[in-house]
TIVO-2410 file (N, C-alpha, C; in nm, 3 decimals):
# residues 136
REC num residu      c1      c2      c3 atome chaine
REC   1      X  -0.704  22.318   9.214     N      A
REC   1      X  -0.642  22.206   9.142    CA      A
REC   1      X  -0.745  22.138   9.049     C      A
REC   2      X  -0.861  22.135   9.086     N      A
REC   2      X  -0.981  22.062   9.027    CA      A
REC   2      X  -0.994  22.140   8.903     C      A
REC   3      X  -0.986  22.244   8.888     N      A
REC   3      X  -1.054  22.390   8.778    CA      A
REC   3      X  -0.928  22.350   8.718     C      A
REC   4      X  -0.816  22.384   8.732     N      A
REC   4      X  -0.721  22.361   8.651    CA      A
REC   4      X  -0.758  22.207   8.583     C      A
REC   5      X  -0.743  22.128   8.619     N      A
REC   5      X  -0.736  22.016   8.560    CA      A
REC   5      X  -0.911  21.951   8.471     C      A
REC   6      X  -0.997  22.083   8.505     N      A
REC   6      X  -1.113  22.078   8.393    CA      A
REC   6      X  -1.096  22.122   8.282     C      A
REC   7      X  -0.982  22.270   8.330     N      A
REC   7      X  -0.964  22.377   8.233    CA      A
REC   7      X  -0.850  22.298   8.122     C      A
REC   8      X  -0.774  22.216   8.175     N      A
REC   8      X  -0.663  22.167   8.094    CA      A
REC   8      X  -0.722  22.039   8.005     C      A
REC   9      X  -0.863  21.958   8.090     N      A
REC   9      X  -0.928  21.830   8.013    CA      A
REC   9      X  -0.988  21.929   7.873     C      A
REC  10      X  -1.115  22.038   7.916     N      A
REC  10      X  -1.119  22.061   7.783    CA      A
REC  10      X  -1.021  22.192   7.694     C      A
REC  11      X  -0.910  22.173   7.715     N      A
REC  11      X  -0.834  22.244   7.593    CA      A
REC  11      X  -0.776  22.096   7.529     C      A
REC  12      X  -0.799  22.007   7.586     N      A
REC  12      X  -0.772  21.873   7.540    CA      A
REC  12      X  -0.854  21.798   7.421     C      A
REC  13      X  -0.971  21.834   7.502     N      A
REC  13      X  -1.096  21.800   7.403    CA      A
REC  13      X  -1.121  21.868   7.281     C      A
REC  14      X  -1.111  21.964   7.320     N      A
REC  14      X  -1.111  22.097   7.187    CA      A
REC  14      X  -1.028  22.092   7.088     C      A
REC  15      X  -0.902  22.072   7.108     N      A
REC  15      X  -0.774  21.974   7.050    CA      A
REC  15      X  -0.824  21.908   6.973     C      A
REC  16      X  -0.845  21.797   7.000     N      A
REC  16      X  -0.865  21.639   6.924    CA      A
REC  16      X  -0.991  21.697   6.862     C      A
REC  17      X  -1.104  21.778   6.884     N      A
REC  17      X  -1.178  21.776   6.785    CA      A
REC  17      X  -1.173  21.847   6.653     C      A
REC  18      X  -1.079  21.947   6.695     N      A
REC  18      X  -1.003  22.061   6.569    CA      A
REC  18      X  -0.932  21.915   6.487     C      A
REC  19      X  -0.807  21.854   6.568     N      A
REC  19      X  -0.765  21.762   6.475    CA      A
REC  19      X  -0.844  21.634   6.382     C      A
REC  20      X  -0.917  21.604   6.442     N      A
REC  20      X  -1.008  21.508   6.374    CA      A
REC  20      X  -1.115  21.600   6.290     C      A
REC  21      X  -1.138  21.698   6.280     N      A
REC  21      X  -1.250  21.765   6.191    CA      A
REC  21      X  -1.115  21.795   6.035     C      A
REC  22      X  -1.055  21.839   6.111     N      A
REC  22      X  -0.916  21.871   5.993    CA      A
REC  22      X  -0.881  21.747   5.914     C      A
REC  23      X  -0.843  21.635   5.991     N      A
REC  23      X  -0.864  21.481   5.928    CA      A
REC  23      X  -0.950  21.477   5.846     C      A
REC  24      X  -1.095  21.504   5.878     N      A
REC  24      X  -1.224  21.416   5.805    CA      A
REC  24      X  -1.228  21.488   5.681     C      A
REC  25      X  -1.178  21.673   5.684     N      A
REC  25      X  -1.188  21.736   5.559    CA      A
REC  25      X  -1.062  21.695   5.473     C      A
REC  26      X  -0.943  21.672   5.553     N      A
REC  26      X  -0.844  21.600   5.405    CA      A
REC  26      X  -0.874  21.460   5.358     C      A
REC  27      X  -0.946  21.383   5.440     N      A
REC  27      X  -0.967  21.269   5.380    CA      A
REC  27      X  -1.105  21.321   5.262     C      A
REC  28      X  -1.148  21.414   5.280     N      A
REC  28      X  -1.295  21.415   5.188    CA      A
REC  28      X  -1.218  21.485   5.111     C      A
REC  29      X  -1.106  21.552   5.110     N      A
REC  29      X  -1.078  21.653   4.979    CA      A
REC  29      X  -0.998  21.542   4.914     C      A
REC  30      X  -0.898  21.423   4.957     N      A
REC  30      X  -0.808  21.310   4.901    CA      A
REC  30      X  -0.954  21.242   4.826     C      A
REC  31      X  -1.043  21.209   4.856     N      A
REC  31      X  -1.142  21.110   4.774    CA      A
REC  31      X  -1.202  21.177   4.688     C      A
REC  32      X  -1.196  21.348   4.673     N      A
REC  32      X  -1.299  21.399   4.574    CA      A
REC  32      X  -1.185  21.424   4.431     C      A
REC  33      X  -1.046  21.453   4.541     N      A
REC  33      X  -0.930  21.405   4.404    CA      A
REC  33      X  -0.933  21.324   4.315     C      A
REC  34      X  -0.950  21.193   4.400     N      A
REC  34      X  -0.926  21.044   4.338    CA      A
REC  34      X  -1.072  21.061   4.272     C      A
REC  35      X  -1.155  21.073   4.289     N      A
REC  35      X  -1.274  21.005   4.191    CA      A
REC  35      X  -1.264  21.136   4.105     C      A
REC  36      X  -1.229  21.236   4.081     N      A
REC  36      X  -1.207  21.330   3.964    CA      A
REC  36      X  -1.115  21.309   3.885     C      A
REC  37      X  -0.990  21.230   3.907     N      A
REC  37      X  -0.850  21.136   3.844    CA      A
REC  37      X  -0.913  21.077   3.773     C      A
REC  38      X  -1.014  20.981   3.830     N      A
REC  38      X  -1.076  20.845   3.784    CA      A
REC  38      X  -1.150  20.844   3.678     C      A
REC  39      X  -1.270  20.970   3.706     N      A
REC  39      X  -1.334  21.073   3.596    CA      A
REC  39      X  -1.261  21.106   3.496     C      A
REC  40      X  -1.154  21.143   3.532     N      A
REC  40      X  -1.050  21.174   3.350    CA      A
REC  40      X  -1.007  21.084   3.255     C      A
REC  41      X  -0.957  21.015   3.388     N      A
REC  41      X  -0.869  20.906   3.286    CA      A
REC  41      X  -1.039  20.819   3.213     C      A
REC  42      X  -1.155  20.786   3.266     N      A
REC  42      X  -1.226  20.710   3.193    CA      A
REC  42      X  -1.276  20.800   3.042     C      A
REC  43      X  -1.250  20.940   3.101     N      A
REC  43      X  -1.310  21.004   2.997    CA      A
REC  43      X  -1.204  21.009   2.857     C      A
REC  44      X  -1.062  21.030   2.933     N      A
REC  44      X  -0.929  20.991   2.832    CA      A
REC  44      X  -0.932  20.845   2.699     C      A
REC  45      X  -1.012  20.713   2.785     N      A
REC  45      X  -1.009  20.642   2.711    CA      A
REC  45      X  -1.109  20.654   2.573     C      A
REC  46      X  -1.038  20.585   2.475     N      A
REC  46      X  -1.111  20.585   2.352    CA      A
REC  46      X  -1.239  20.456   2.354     C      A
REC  47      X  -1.338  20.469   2.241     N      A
REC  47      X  -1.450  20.387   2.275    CA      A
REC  47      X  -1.393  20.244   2.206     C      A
REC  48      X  -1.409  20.118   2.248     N      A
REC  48      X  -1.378  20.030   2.196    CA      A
REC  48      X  -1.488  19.975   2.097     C      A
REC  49      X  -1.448  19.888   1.979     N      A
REC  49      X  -1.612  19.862   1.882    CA      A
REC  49      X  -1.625  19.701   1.899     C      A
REC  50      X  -1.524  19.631   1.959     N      A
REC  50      X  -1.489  19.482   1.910    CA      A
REC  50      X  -1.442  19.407   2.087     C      A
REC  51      X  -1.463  19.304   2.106     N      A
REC  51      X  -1.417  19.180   2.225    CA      A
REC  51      X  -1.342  19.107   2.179     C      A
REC  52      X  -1.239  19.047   2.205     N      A
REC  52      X  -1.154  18.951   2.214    CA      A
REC  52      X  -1.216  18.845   2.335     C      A
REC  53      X  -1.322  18.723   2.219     N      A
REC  53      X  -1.330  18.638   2.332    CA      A
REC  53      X  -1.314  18.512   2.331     C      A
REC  54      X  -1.153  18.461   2.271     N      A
REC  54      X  -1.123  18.313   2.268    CA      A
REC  54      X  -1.011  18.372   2.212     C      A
REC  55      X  -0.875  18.308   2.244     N      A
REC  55      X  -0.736  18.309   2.213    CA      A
REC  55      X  -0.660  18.183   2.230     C      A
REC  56      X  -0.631  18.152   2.089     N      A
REC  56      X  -0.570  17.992   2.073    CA      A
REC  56      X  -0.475  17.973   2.144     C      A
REC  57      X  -0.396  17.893   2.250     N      A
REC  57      X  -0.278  17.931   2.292    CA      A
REC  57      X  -0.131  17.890   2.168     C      A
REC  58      X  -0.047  17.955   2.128     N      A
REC  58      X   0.051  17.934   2.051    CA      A
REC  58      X   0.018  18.004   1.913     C      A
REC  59      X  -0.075  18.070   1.902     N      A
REC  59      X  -0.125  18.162   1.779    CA      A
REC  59      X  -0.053  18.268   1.764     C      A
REC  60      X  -0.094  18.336   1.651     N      A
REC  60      X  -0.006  18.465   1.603    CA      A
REC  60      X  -0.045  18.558   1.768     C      A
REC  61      X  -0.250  18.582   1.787     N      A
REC  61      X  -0.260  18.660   1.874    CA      A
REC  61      X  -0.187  18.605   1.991     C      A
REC  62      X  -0.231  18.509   2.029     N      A
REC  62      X  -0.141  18.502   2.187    CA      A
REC  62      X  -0.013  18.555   2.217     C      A
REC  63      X   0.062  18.489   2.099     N      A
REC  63      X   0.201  18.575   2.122    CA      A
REC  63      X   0.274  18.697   2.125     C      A
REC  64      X   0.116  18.746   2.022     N      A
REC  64      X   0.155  18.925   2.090    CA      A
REC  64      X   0.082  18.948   2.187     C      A
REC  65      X   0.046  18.926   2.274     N      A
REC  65      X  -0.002  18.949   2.389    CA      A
REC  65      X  -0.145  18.942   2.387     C      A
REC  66      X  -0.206  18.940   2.262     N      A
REC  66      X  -0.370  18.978   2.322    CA      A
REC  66      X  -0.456  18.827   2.408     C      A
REC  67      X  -0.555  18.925   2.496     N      A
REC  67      X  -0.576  18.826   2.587    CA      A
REC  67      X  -0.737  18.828   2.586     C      A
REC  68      X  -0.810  18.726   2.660     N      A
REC  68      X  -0.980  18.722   2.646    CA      A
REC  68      X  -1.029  18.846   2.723     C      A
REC  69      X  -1.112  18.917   2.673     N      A
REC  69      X  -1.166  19.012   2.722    CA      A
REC  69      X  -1.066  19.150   2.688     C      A
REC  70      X  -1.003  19.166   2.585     N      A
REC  70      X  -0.968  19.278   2.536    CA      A
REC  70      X  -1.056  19.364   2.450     C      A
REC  71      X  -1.088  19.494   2.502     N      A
REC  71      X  -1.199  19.549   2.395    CA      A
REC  71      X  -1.031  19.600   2.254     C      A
REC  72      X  -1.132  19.635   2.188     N      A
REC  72      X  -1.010  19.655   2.101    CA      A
REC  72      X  -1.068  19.833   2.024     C      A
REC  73      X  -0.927  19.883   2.031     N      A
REC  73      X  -0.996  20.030   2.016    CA      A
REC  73      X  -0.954  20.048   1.872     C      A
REC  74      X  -0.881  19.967   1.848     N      A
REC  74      X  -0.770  20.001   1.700    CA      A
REC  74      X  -0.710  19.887   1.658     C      A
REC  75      X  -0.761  19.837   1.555     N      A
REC  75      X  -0.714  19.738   1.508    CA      A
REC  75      X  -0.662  19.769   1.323     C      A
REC  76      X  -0.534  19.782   1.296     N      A
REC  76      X  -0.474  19.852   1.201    CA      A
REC  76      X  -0.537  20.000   1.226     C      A
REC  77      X  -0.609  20.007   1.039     N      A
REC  77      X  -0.676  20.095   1.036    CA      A
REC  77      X  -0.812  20.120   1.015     C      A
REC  78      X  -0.847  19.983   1.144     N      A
REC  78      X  -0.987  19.982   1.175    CA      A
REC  78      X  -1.047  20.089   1.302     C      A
REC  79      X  -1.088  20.221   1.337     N      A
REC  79      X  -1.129  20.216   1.447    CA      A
REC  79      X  -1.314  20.218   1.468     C      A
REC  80      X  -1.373  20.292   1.607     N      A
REC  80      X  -1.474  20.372   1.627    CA      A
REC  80      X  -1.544  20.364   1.472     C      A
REC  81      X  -1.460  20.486   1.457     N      A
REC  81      X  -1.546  20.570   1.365    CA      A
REC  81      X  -1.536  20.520   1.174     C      A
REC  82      X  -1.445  20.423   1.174     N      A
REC  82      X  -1.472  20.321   1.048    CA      A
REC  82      X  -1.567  20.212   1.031     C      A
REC  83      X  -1.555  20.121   1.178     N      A
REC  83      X  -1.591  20.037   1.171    CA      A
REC  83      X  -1.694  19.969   1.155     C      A
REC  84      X  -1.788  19.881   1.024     N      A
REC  84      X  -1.949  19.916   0.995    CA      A
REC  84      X  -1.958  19.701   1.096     C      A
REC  85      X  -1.829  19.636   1.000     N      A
REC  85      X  -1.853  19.507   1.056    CA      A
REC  85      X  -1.705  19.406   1.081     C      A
REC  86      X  -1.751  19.278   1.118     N      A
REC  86      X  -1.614  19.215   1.144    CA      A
REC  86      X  -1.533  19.184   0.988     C      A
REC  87      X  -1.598  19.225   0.873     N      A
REC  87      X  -1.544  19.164   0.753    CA      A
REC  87      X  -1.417  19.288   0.729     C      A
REC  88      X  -1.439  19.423   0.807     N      A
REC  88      X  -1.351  19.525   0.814    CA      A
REC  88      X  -1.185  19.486   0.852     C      A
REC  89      X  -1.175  19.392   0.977     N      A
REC  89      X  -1.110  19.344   1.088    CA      A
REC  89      X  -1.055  19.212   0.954     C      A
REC  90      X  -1.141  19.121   0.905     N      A
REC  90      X  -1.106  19.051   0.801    CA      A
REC  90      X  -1.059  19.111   0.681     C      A
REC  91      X  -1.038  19.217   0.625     N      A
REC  91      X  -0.973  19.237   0.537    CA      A
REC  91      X  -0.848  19.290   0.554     C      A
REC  92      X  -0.841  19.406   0.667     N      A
REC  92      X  -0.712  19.438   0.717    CA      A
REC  92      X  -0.626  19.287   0.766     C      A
REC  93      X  -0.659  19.157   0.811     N      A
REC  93      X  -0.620  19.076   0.843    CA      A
REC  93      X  -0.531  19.062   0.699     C      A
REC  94      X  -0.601  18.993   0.591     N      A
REC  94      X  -0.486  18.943   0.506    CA      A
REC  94      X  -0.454  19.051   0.415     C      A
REC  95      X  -0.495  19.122   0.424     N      A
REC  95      X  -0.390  19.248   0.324    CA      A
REC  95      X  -0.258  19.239   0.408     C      A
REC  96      X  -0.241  19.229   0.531     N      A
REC  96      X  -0.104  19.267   0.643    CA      A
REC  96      X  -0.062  19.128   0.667     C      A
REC  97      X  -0.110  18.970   0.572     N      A
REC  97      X   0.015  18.838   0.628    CA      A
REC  97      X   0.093  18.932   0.607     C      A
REC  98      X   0.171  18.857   0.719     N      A
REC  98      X   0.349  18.875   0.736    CA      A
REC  98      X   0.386  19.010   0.814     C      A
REC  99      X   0.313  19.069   0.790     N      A
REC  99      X   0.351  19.181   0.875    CA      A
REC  99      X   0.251  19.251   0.967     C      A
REC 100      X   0.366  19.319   1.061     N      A
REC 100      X   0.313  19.366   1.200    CA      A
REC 100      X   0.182  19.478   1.221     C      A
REC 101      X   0.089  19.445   1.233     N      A
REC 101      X  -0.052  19.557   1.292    CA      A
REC 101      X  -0.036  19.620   1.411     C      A
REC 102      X  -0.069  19.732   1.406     N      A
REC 102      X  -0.096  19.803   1.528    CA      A
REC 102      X  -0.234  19.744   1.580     C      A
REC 103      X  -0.226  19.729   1.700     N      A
REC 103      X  -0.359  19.691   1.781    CA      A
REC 103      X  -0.366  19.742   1.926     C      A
REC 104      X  -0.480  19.875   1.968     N      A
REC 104      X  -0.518  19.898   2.080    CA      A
REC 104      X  -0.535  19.829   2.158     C      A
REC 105      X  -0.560  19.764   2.257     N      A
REC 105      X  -0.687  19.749   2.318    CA      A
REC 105      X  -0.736  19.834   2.509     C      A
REC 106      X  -0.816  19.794   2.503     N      A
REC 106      X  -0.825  19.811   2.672    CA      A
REC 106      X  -0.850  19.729   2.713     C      A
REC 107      X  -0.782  19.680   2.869     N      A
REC 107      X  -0.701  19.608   2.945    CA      A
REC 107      X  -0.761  19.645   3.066     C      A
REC 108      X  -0.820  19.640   3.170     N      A
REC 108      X  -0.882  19.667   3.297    CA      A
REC 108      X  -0.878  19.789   3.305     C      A
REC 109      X  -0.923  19.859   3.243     N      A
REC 109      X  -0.900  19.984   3.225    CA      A
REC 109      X  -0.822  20.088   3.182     C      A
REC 110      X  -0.687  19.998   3.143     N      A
REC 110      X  -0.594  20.041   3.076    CA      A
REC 110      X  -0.589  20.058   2.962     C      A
REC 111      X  -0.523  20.126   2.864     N      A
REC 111      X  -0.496  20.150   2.728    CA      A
REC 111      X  -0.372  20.077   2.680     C      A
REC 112      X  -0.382  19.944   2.599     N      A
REC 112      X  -0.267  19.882   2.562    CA      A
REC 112      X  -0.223  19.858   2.421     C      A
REC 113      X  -0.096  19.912   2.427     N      A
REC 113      X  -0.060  19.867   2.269    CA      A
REC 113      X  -0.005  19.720   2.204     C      A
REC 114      X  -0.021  19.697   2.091     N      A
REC 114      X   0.039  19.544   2.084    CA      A
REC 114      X   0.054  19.544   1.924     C      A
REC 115      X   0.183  19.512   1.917     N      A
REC 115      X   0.196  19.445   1.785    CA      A
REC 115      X   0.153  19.303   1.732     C      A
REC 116      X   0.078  19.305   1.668     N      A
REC 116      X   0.041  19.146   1.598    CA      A
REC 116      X   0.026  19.130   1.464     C      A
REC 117      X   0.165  19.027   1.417     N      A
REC 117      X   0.169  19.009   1.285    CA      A
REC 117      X   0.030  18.900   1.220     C      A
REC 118      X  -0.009  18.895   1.131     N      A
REC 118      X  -0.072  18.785   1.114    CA      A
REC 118      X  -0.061  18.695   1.049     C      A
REC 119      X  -0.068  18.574   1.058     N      A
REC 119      X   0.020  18.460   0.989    CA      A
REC 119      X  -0.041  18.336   0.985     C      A
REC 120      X   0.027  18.257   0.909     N      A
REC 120      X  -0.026  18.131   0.891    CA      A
REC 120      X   0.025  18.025   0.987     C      A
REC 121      X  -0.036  17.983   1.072     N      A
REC 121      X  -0.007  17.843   1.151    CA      A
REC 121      X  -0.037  17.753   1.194     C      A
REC 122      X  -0.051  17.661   1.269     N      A
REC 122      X  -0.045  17.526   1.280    CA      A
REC 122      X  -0.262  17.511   1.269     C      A
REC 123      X  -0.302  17.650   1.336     N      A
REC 123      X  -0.412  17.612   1.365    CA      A
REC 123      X  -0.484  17.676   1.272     C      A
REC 124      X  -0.609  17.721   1.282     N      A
REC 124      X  -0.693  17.801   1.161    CA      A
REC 124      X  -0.695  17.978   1.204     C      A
REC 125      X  -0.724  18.017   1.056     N      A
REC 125      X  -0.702  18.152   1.011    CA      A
REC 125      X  -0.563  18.194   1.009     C      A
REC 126      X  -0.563  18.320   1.074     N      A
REC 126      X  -0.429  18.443   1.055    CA      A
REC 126      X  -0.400  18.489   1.173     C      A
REC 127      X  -0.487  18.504   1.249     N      A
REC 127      X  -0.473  18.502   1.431    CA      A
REC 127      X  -0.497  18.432   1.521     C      A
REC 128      X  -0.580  18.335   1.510     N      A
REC 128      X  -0.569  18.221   1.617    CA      A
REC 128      X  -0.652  18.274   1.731     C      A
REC 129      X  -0.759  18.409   1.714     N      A
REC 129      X  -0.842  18.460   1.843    CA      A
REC 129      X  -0.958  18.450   1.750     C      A
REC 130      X  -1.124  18.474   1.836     N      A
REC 130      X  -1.199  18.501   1.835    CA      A
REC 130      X  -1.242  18.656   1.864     C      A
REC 131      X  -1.323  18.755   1.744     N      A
REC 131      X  -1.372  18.865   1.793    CA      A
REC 131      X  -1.490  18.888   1.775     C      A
REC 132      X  -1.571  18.946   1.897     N      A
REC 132      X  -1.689  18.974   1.890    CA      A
REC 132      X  -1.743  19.176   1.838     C      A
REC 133      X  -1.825  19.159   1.763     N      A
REC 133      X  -1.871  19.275   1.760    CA      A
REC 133      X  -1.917  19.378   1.903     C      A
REC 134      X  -1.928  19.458   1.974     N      A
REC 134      X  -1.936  19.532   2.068    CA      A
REC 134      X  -2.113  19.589   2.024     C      A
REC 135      X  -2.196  19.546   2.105     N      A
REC 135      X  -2.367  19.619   2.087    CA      A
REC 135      X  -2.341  19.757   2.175     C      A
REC 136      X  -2.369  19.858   2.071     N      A
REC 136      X  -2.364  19.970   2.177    CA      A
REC 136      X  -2.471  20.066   2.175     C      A
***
C-alpha cells in the first residue's frame, strides 16, 4: 500500500512539473510575441519633426482635437523630410485660412489624424497652439 501510494505521489509530481514547465514556455513564447508586436508597430510609426506644447482652449487647434504633447508627423504639406523650420508650418498656416489641413500627429504612441482649419479668432494667430521644433 505504501509503494503504491509513492508510486502514485510521484506520477503526481512529474505531472505538475511537465505542466508548469509547459506554462513557463507559453508564457515566454506570449512575451517574445508581444515585445516583437511592440517592435513593429514602433518601427511602423513615422518620425515626428515638431511638439505641440500649449493649446488655447476654444481655438481653431483645440477644436480639432490637437492636444499638449502631440508630436506632429504631418502638418499639411509639411513633413520629416521637408521640414528645414517653424516658418514652413507658418506659411502652410495662412495660405489654408478657411480651410481644412491635414494634420498627423502621435498620441501615446498612437498615429492620429485631425483635421484643422485655420482661422481667425477671438485670440491670437490662426491656431491658437504653440509648436516646438523637435532636436534630433
Amino acid at each position: 500500500l505504501q509503494n503504491d501510494h509513492k508510486a502514485l505521489m510521484k506520477q503526481v509530481e512529474e505531472a505538475l512539473h511537465q505542466l508548469h514547465a509547459r506554462e513557463k514556455e507559453k508564457h515566454a513564447r506570449d512575451e517574445a510575441e508581444a515585445l516583437a508586436e511592440a517592435m513593429s508597430q514602433n518601427q511602423s510609426l513615422p518620425r515626428a519633426f515638431a511638439r505641440v506644447n500649449a493649446v488655447t482652449p476654444g481655438s481653431p487647434a483645440s477644436i480639432s482635437g490637437l492636444q499638449v504633447d502631440d508630436e506632429i508627423v504631418e502638418f499639411g504639406s509639411v513633413n520629416i523630410n521637408n521640414f528645414q523650420n517653424l516658418q514652413n508650418i507658418a506659411t502652410v498656416v495662412q495660405h489654408s485660412e478657411g480651410r481644412p489641413l491635414s494634420v498627423t500627429v502621435i498620441r501615446s504612441g498612437k498615429k492620429v489624424h485631425l483635421g484643422l482649419t485655420p482661422k481667425r479668432w477671438a485670440g491670437k494667430g490662426l491656431l491658437g497652439c504653440n509648436i516646438l521644433p523637435l532636436q534630433r
